[in-house]
N, C-alpha and C positions, 0 to 999 in steps of 0.2 A: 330505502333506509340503509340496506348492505352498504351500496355505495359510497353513502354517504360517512359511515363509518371510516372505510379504509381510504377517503378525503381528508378526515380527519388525523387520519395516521400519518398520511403524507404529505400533511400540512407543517404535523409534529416535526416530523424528521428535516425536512425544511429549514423549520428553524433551529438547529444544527448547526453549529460552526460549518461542518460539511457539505450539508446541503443535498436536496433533493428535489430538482426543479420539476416544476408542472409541462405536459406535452398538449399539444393541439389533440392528440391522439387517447391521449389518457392512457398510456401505456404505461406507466407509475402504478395505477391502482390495478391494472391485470398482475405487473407484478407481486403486488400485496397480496392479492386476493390468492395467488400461488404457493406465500407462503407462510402468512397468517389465516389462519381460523378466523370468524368474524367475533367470538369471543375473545380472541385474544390480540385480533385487532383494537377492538374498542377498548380491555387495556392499554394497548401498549401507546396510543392515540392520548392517552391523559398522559403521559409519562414525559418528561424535559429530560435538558441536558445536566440538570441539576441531580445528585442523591439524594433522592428523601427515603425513609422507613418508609415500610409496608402499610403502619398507621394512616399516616397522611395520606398516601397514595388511596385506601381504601376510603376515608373520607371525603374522598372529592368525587369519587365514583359512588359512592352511596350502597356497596359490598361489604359483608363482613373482611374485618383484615384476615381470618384463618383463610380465607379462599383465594384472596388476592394473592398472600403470601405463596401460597402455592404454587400458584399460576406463576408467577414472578419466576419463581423457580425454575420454575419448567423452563419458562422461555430463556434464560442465564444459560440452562445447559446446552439451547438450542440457538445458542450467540446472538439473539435479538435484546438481549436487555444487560446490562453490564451490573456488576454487583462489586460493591467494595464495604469493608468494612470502615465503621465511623463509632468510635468508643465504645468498642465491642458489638457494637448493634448492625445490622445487615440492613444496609440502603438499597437504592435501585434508581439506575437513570436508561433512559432510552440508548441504545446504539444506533448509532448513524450508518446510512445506507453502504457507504462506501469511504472509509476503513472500519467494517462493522460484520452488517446482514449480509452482505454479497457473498463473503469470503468464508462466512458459516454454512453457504449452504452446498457442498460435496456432497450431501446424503440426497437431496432434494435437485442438483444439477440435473435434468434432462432436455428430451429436443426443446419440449414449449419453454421454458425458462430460460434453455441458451437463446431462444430466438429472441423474446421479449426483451432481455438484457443489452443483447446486441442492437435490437432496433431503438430500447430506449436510448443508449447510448447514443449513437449517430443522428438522432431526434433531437439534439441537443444536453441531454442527460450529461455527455462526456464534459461538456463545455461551462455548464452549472457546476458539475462536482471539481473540474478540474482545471478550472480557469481562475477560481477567486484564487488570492495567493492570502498565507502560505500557501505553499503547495502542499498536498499530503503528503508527499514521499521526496527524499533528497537521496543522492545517489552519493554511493559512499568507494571510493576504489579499489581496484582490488589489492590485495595482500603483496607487497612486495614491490610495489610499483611505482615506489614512490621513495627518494633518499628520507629518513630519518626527521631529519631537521625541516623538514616541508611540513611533515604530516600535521592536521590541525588533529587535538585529543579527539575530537566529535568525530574523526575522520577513520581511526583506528579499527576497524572492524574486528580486529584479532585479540585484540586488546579488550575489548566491549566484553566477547563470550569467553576469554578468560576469569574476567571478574563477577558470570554467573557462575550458579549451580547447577540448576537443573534445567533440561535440553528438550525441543520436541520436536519432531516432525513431521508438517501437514501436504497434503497436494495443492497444488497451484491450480487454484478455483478456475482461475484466469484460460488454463490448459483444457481443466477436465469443460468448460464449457464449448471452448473451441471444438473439443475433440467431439462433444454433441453436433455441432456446425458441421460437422465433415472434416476439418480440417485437423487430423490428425498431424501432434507437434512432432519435431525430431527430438527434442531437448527431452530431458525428464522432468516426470510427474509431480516427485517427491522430493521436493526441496525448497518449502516454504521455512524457513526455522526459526522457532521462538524460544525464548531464555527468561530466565527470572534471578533474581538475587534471591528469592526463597525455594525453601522444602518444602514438597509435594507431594502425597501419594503417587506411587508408580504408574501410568498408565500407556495402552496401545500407545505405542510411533515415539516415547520418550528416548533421547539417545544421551548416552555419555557426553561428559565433556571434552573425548577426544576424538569420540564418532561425531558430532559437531563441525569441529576444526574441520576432521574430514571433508566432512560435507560442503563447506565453504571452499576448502580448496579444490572439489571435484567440479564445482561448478563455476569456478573462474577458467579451471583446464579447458571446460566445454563451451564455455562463451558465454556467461549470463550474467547481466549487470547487477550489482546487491545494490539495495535500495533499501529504508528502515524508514521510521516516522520522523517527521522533519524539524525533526528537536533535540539539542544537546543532550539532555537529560533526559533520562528515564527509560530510555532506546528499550523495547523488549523482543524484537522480532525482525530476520534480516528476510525479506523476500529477493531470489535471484532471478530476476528476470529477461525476457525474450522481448524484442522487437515486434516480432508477428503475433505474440496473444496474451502478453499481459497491456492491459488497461492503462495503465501508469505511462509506458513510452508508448502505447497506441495512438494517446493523447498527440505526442511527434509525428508517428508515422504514418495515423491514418485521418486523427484528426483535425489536425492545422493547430493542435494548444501546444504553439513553442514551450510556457513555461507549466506544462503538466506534470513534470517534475523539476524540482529545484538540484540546480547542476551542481553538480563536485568543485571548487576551488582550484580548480586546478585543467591544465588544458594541453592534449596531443601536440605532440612537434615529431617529424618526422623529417630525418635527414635526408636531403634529395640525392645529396654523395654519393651516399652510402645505401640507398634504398636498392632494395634487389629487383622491385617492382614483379614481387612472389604474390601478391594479392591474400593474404593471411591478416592482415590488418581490414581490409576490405570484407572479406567477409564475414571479422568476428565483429566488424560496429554495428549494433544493434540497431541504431537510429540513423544510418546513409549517411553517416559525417564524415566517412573518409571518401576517394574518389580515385580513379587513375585518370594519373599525368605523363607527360612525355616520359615516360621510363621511370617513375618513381609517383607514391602514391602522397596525395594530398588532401590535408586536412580542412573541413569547411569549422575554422575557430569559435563562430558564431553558433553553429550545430554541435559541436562536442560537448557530449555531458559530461567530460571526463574521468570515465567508469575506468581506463586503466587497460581495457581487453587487448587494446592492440600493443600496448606495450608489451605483457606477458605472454601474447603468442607471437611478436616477432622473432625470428631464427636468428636473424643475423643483428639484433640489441641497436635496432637505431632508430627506434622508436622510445619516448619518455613521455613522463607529464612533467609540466612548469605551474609552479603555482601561479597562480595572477596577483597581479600587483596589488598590496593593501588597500587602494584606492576601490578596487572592482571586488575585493572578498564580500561577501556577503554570507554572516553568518545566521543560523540556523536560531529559533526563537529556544528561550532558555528550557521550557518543559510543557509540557500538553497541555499545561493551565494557561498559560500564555499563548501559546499557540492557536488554543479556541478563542480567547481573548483579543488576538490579530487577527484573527479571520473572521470573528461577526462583525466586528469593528469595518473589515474591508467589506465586508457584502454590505453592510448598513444597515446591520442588525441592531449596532449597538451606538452610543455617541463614542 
């Protein structure tokens, strides 16, 4: 009967724009089982992508709503259930596995979790979450990398966390689970960063709006590609990512999903002229796109996500990005409602 419950859950989540595909192995519901309770499994198992109030939700499970309400709660603070407000009234819809539950659990990260995640991924898990398109994450470039007159608004990153308020920042799930693996990162921990156009009680890891900026520029100096939700509108969170342990370009690196994330507009050219053939470009591309050539290094155009790294850490400025031609841009879907919209549409969730 357990079982069958946290089946149920990850049937839910499933049907998810996002997705969360079934394994020969059944390593989906060990994961459940690690980090829901089977009470609040069987919650969260009736819950959709939809908001409804606590009412309905307690109606269909045949609970009073004071208890459900609760529970709901709980799990809100513990990133498995998301919560918006709807004419003043407090609704609830399921969170999706992966951009959701995954990335809530730093408290709950140890060996059995990193293994399970890691095996369910390479089970196929990576290729369900990260193969349908949209893609979940679009790579955005770095800061300065780019003339003026290229930059698309979506593209902006400096721009984006200017027009927040309030700043926070978390660990990179991605890292702390590696670092369970054994595979202790060189990159740093703490430089997940989320923003909001509102005001918020203070809390741990919140940063100014200029310890922010900061942050973004510490981690384009040290190589890590920023990546946000793959949608014009409503951007709330920049993750800076690694090659070797975040999810998102693992999907490149380790697991054959070219479009695991949706590339930048924009694409590396490196003068063979003038190349010093110093190898600084080569080793800040997170995804093996660049290569050495007869004395100067070379770009694979079809593999560049163009993140911008090698442009800002070349010494001697003879690396750029070029936008791609109108014909090849491919723009980002207007806001998360669309987004989900295009993606159950493309899984065949929806007509």
């Amino acid at each position: 009967m357990t079982d069958e419950i946290y089946a149920k859950l990850a049937a839910a989540l499933d049907r998810l724009p996002n997705g969360f595909p079934k394994t020969d192995s059944g390593l989906e519901i060990r994961i459940l089982k690690k980090i829901f309770s089977p009470e609040e499994a069987a919650l969260a198992g009736h819950l959709t992508g939809t908001f409804d109030p606590p009412e309905g939700i307690a109606a269909r499970i045949g609970q009073p709503t004071s208890e459900v309400s609760r529970m709901l709660f709980k799990l809100v603070r513990r990133g498995m259930v998301w919560l918006d407000k709807q004419n003043g009234k407090a609704c609830f819809r399921l969170a999706p596995f992966v951009v959701g539950i995954y990335e809530a659990q730093a408290g709950m990260m140890d060996h059995e979790l990193a293994h399970l995640v890691e095996d369910y991924f390479a089970s196929g898990g990576a290729q369900g979450i990260m193969g349908p398109q949209p893609a979940l994450h679009r790579v955005v470039p770095a800061a300065g990398t780019l003339k003026s007159e290229a930059v698309l608004p979506y593209d902006d990153v400096r721009a984006i966390l200017l027009e927040a308020k309030t700043f926070h920042a978390n660990d990179c799930i991605c890292r702390l689970q590696q670092e369970q693996l054994g595979e202790k990162c060189a990159y740093p921990t703490r430089v997940c960063l989320s923003f909001s156009g509102h005001e918020h009680a203070s809390a741990p890891g919140d940063l100014t709006q200029a310890e922010a900026l900061a942050l973004l520029e510490m981690t384009e100096q040290v190589g890590l590609v920023h990546t946000v939700s793959n949608v014009m509108e409503g951007v709330g969170y920049v993750c800076n990512c690694c090659g070797c342990c975040c999810g998102i370009l693992r999907g490149i690196t380790d697991w054959g999903i070219a479009d695991s994330v949706a590339y930048a507009n924009y694409y590396a050219v490196i003068d063979p002229q003038f190349c010093a053939a110093c190898g600084n470009c080569i080793e800040r591309c997170q995804v093996d796109a660049i290569s050495e050539g007869e004395g100067f290094s070379v770009v694979d155009k079809a593999r560049c996500i163009g993140c911008g790294l090698c442009v800002s850490g070349c010494p001697n400025d003879v690396a750029r990005l070029e936008r791609k031609p109108e014909a090849e841009l491919v723009h980002p879907p207007k806001d998360f409602a669309e987004w989900e919209h295009q993606r159950l549409h493309n899984r065949g969730l929806i007509d």
